[in-house]
C-alpha positions as CSV (number, residue, x, y, z in Angstrom):
1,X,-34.4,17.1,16.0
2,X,-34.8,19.1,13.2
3,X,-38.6,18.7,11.4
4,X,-39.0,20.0,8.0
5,X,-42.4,21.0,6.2
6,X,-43.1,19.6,2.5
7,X,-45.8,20.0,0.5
8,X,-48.5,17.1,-1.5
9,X,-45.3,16.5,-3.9
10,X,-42.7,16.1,-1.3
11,X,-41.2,19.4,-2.0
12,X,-39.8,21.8,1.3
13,X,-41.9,24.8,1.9
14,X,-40.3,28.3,2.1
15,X,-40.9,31.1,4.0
16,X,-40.9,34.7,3.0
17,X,-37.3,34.5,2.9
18,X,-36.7,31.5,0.5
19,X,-35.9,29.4,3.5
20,X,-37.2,25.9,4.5
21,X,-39.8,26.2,6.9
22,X,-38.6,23.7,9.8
23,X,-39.1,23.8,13.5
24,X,-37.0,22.3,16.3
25,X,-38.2,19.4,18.7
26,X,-38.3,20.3,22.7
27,X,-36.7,18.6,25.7
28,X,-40.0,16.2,25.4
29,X,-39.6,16.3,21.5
30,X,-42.9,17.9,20.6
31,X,-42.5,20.0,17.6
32,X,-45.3,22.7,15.9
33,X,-45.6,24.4,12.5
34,X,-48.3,26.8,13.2
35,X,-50.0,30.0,11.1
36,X,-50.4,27.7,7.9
37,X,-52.8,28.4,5.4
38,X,-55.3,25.8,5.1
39,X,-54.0,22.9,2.2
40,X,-52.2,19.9,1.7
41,X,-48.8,19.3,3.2
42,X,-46.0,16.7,4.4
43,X,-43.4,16.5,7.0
44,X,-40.4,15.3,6.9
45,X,-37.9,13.9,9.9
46,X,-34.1,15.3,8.7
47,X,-31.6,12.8,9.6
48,X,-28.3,14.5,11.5
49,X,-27.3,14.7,14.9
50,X,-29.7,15.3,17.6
51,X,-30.1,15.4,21.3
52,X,-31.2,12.7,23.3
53,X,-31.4,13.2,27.3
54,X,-28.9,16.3,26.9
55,X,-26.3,14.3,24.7
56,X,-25.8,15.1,21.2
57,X,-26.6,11.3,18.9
58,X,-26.3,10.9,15.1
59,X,-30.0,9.6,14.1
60,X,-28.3,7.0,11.9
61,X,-27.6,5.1,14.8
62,X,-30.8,4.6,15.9
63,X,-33.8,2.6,14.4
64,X,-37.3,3.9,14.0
65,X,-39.8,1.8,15.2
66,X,-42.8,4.5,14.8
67,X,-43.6,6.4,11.7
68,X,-47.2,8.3,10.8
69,X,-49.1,6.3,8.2
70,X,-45.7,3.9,7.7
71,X,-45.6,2.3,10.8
72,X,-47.8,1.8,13.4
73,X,-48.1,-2.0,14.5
74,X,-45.8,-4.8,14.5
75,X,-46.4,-6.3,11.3
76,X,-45.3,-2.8,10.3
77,X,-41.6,-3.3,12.0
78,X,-39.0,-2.1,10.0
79,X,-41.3,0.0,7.3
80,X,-41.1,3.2,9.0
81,X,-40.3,6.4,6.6
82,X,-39.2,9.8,7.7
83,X,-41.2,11.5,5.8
84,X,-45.2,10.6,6.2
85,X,-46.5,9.1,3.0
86,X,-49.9,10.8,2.2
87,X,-50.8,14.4,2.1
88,X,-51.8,15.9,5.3
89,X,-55.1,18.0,5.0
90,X,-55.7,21.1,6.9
91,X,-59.1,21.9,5.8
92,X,-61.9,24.6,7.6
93,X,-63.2,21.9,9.0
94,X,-60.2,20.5,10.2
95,X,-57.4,23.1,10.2
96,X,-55.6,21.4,13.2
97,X,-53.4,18.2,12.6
98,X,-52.1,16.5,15.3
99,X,-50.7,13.5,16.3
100,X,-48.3,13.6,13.5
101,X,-45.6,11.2,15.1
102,X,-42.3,9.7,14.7
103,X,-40.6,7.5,16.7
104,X,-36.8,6.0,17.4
105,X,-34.8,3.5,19.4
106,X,-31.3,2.7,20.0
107,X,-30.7,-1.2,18.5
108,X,-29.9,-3.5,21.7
109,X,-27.9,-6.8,21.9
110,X,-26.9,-9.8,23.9
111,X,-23.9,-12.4,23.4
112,X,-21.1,-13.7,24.8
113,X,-19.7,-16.9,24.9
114,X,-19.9,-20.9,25.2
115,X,-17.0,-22.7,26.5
116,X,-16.1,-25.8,27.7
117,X,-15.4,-26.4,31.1
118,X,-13.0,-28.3,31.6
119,X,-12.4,-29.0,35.8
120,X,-16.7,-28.8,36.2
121,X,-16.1,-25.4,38.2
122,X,-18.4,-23.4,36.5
123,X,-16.2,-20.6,36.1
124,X,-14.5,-19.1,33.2
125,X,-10.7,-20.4,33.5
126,X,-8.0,-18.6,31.3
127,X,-6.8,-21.6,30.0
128,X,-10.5,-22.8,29.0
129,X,-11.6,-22.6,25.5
130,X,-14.4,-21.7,23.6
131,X,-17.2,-24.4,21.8
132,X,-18.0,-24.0,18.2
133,X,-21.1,-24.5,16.6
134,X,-23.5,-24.6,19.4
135,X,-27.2,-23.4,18.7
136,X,-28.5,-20.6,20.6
137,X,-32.3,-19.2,20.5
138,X,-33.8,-15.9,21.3
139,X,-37.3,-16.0,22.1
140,X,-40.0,-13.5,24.3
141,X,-40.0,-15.1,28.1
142,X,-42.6,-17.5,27.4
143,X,-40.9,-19.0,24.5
144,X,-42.7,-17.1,21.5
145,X,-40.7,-15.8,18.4
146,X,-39.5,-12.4,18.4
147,X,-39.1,-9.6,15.5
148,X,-36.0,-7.5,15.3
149,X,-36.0,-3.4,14.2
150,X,-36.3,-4.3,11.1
151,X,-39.9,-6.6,11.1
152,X,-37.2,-9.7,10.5
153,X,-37.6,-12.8,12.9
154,X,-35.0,-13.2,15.1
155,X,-33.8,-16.6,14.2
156,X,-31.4,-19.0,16.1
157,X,-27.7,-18.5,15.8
158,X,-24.5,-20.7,16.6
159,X,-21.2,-20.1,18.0
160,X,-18.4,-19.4,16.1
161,X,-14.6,-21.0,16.1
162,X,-13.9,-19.5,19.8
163,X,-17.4,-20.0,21.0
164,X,-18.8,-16.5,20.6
165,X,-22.6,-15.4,19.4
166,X,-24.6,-12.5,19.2
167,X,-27.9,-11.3,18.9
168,X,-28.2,-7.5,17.1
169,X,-30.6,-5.3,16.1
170,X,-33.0,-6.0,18.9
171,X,-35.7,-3.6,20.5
172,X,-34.9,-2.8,24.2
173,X,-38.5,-4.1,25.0
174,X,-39.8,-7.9,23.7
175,X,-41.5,-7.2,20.4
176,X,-43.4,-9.7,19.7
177,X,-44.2,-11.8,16.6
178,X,-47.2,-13.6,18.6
179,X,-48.6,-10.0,20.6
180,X,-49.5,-9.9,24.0
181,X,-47.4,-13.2,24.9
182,X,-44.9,-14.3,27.2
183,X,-43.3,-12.3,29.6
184,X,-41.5,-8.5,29.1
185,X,-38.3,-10.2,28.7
186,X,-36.3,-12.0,26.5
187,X,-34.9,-15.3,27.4
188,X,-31.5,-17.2,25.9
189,X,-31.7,-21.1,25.2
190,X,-28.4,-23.2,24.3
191,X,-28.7,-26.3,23.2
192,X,-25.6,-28.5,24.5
193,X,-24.2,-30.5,21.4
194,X,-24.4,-34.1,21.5
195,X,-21.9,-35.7,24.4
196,X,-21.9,-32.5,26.4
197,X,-24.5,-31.4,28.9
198,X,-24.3,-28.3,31.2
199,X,-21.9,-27.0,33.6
200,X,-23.0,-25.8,37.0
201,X,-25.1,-22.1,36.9
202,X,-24.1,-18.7,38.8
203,X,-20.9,-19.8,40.3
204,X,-19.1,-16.8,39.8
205,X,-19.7,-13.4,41.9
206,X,-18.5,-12.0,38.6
207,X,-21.2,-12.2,35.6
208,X,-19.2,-12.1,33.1
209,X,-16.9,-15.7,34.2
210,X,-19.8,-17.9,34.9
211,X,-22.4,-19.8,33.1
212,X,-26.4,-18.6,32.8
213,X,-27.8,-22.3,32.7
214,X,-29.2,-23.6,29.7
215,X,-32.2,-20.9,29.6
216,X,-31.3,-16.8,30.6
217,X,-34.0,-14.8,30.8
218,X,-32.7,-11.0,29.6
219,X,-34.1,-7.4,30.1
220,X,-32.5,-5.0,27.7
221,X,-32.4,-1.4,28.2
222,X,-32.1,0.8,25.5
223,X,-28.5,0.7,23.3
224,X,-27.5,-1.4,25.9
225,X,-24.7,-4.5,24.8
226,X,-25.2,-7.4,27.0
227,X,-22.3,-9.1,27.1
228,X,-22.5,-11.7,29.8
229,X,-25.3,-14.3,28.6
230,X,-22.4,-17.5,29.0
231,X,-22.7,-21.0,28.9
232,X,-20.5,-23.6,30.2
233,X,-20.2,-27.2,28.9
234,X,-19.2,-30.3,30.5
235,X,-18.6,-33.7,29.3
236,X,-17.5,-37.1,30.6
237,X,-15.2,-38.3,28.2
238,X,-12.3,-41.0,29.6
239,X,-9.6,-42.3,27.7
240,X,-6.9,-44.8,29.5
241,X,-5.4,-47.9,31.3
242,X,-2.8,-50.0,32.7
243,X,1.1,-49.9,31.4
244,X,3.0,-53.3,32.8
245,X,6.1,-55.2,32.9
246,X,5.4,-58.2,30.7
247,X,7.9,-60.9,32.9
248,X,6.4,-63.8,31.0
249,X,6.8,-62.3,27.2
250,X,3.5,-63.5,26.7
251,X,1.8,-59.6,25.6
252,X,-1.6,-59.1,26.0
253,X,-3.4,-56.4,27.3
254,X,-3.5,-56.2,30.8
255,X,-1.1,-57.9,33.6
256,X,-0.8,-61.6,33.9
257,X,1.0,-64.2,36.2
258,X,4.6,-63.1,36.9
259,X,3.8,-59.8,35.0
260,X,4.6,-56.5,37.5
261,X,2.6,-53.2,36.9
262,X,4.3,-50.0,36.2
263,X,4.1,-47.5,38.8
264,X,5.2,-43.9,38.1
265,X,5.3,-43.5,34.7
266,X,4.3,-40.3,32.9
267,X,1.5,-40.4,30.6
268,X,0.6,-37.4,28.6
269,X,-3.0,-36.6,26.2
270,X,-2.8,-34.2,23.2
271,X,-5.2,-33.0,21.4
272,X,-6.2,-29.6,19.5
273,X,-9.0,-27.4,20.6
274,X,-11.9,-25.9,18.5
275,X,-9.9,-22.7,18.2
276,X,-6.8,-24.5,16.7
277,X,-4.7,-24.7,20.0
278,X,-2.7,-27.4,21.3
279,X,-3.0,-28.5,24.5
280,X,-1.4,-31.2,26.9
281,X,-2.8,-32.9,29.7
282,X,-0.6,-35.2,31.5
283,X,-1.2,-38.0,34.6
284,X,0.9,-40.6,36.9
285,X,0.6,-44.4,36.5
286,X,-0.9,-45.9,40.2
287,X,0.2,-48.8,41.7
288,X,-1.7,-50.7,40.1
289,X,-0.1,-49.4,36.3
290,X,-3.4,-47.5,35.6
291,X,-4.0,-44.1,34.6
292,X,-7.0,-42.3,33.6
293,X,-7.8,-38.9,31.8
294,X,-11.5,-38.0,32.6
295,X,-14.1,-35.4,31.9
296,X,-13.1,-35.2,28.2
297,X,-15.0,-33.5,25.4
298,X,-15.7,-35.3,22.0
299,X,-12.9,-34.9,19.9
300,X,-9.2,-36.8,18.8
301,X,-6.4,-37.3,20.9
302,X,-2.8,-39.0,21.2
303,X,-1.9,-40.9,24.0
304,X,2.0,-40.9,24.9
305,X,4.1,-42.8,27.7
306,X,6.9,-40.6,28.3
307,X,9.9,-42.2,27.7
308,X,12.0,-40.4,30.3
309,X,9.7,-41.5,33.5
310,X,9.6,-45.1,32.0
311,X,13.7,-45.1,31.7
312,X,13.6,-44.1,35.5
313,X,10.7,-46.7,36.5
314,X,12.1,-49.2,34.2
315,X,15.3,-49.0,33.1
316,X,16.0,-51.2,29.6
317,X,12.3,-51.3,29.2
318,X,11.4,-51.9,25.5
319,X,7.9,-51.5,24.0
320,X,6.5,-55.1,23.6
321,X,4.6,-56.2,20.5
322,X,1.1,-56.1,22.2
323,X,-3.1,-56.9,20.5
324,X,-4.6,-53.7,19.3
325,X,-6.6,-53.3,22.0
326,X,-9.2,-55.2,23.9
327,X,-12.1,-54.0,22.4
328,X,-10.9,-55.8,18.9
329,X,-8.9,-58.8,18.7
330,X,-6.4,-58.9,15.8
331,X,-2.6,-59.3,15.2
332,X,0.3,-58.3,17.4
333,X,1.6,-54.8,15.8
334,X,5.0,-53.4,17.0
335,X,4.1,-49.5,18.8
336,X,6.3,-46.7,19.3
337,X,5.3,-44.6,22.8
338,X,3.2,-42.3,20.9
339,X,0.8,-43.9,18.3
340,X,-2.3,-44.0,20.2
341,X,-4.5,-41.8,18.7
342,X,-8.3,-41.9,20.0
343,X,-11.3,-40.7,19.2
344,X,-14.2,-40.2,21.9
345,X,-17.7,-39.7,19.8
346,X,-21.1,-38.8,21.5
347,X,-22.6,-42.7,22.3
348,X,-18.7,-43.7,22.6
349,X,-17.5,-41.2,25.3
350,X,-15.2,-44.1,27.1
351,X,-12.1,-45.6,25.9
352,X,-10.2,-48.0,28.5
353,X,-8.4,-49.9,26.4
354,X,-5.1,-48.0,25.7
355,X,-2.6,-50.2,27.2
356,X,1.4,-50.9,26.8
357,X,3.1,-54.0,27.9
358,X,6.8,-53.8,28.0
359,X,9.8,-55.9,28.3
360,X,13.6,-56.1,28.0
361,X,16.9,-57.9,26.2
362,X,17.9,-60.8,26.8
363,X,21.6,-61.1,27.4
364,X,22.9,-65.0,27.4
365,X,25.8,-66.6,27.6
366,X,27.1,-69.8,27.3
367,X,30.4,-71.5,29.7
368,X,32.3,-74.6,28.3
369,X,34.5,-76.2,31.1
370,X,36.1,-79.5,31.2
371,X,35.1,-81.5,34.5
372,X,37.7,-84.3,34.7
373,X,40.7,-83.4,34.6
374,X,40.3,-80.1,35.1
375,X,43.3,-79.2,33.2
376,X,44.5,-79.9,30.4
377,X,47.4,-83.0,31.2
378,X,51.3,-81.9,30.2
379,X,51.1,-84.4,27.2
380,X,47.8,-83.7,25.9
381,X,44.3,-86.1,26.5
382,X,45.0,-89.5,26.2
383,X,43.0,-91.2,23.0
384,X,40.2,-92.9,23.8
385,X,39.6,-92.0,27.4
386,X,36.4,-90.0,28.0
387,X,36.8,-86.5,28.9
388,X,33.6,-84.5,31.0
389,X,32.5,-81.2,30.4
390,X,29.6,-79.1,31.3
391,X,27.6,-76.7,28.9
392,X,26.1,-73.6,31.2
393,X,24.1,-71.0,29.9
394,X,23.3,-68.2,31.6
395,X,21.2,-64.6,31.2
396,X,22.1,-61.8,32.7
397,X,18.9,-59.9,30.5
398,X,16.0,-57.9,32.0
399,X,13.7,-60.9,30.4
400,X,13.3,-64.1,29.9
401,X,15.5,-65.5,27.3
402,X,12.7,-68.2,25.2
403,X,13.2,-70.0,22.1
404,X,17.0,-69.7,22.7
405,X,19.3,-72.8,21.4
406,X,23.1,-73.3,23.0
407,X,25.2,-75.5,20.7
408,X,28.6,-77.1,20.9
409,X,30.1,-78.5,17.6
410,X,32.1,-81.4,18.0
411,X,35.6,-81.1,16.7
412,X,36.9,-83.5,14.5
413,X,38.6,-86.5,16.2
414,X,36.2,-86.2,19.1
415,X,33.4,-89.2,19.6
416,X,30.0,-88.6,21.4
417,X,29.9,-91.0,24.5
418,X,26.5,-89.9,26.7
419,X,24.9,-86.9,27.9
420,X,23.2,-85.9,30.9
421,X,20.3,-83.2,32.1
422,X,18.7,-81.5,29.3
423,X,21.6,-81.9,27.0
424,X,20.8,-83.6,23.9
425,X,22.8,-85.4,20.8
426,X,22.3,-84.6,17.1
427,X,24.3,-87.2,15.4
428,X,23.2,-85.5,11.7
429,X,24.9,-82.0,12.9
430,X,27.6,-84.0,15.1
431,X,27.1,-81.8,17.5
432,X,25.6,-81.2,21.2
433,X,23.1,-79.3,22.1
């Protein structure tokens, strides 16, 4: 490092030759200006490259943290000048000034990333994403606030859209804003958002894949990056229920009487991450018609019944006007297989009320056949003598056929005589029913 002398006004001093006077630091970065004549005089650091453990460094990258009558104690962080402030004064008294010091550190940091974990494994998954907006706190190991290079406090940051942070500018050792506190170490805190809490701690072999646990401590070495203070988050969102075969056509929300659950049937959960990707989870109706999406973070999500797996599990099927939900009662509504959409809040983390009841057309029919004679004579009926006949509906529909009406108009000439089982006559519409 190259040192160069100045006098009271700040101006460099020649030698005989017109040149700066300057001197070079050693391997142990003592320097000397010696054969002065007694007076007043400054020195100045020059900024530029310089060694540092054999290897040439540009000073600009590098902080100073000591500087002779700038800065010499903590509340001095960050107010350190290359050149010393006040004359020196080599006097016949004193002619010897020593001491004369300057001082410089490599900026450390420490990051990486909060994510959410989404199968509880405590590992890092590729397809796992990162959790925006989560708090993160730098203190000394007991707790106490911290300074940067600068004299700033270090204050708490949050993660951003793909759940990275960083702490920069930070002295390899604790400096301390409360002095001679807490531990030589710094230590991480997370604060999980509301509805997560934390995933399980040091489950990787690798570092850099697993989570640190709601408090880290870290020991930084000099222009070292740490980049492997994680955090995994876990949460025990649920969003789901039963899909059924609604025999009796009388909706609702759940299975009832004749009513068969669906077994088989695809259900799928969509939803878009912090980071702005799409994802889709997708689950099996039991026996029982249920199906269940767990361990969900807070956020919105559509629920769809694959139409495809319910074709194959229930062929005709058609989506049957069913109550919002049982959590509110209100009107039928008619749904389509992908209309759900759900939203899981911290204090309303379950949802088990996402239900489909289906049914199917009814196909009738209706048979008209004389019963005596049972054909038609050669000449034609006879007037006045009564001629049977039966009415038969039938339905050859997936579902029951309700509120349906078979009706036989009499044709003109004909007279009503009697009727029998649940036939009945409507003299005003001359016709049976």
């Amino acid at each position: 490092m190259t040192v160069r002398l100045l006098d009271a006004d700040g101006n460099p001093v020649k030698d005989s030759s017109g040149a700066d006077i300057t001197a070079k630091t050693d391997a142990d970065g003592k320097y000397t200006f010696t054969r002065l004549p007694l007076g007043s005089y400054k020195v100045e650091v020059v900024p530029g490259e310089v060694k540092v453990d054999g290897t040439d460094v540009n000073l600009a990258d590098y902080k100073q943290t000591y500087g002779y009558g700038s800065s010499t104690k903590r509340s001095e962080a960050g107010k350190g000048k290359l050149v010393t402030p006040t004359a020196i004064e080599l006097t016949a008294a004193a002619p010897n000034a020593t001491k004369i010091d300057f001082a410089f550190v490599k900026p450390a940091s420490v990051g990486n990333f909060v994510w959410f974990d989404a199968n509880k494994n405590g590992i890092q998954d590729a397809d796992e994403v990162g959790v925006a907006g989560v708090t993160v706190t730098l203190t000394d190991g007991a707790g106490n606030p911290v300074i940067d290079l600068d004299g700033n406090p270090v204050k708490p940051v949050t993660t951003d859209a793909n759940g990275k942070y960083e702490f920069t500018n930070l002295m390899p050792n604790v400096e301390r804003i409360v002095a001679n506190a807490g531990e030589e170490n710094y230590k991480a805190t997370f604060t999980p958002p509301a509805g997560y809490s934390a995933t399980k701690s040091y489950a990787a072999a690798d570092g850099e894949k697993d989570s640190n646990g709601t408090e880290s401590n870290v020991t930084l070495t000099e222009g070292q990056n740490d980049e492997t203070v994680d955090f995994g988050l876990v949460a025990d969102g649920m969003i789901g229920d039963t899909l059924f075969w609604d025999v009796d056509n009388n909706g609702g929300s759940e299975p009832s009487g004749a009513d068969k659950s669906l077994a088989g049937v695809t259900v799928k959960l969509t939803y878009t991450t912090p980071a702005g990707v799409e994802k889709t989870l997708t689950t099996v109706t039991d026996e029982n018609g249920k199906y269940s999406f767990k361990d969900l973070a807070p956020g919105d999500y559509v629920v769809t019944v694959d139409k495809a797996s319910l074709a194959t599990v229930c062929p005709g099927a058609l989506l049957r006007p069913t109550p919002v939900g049982r959590l509110t009662d209100g009107p039928r509504r008619a749904r389509s297989l992908a209309d759900l959409k759900v939203t899981l809040s911290p204090g309303k983390m379950t949802n088990n009320a996402q239900d489909w009841a289906f049914t199917g057309v009814a196909n009738t029919a209706i048979v008209k056949a004389i019963a005596d004679p049972v054909e038609v004579p050669a000449g034609g009926f006879t007037p006045a003598r009564p001629s049977p006949y039966t009415l038969t509906v039938t339905n050859e529909g997936l579902s029951p056929a309700t509120g349906v009406i078979a009706q036989d108009k009499l044709p003109s000439g004909v007279t009503f005589v009697s009727a029998q089982g649940d036939g009945i006559y409507d003299a005003a519409s001359v016709s049976g029913i």
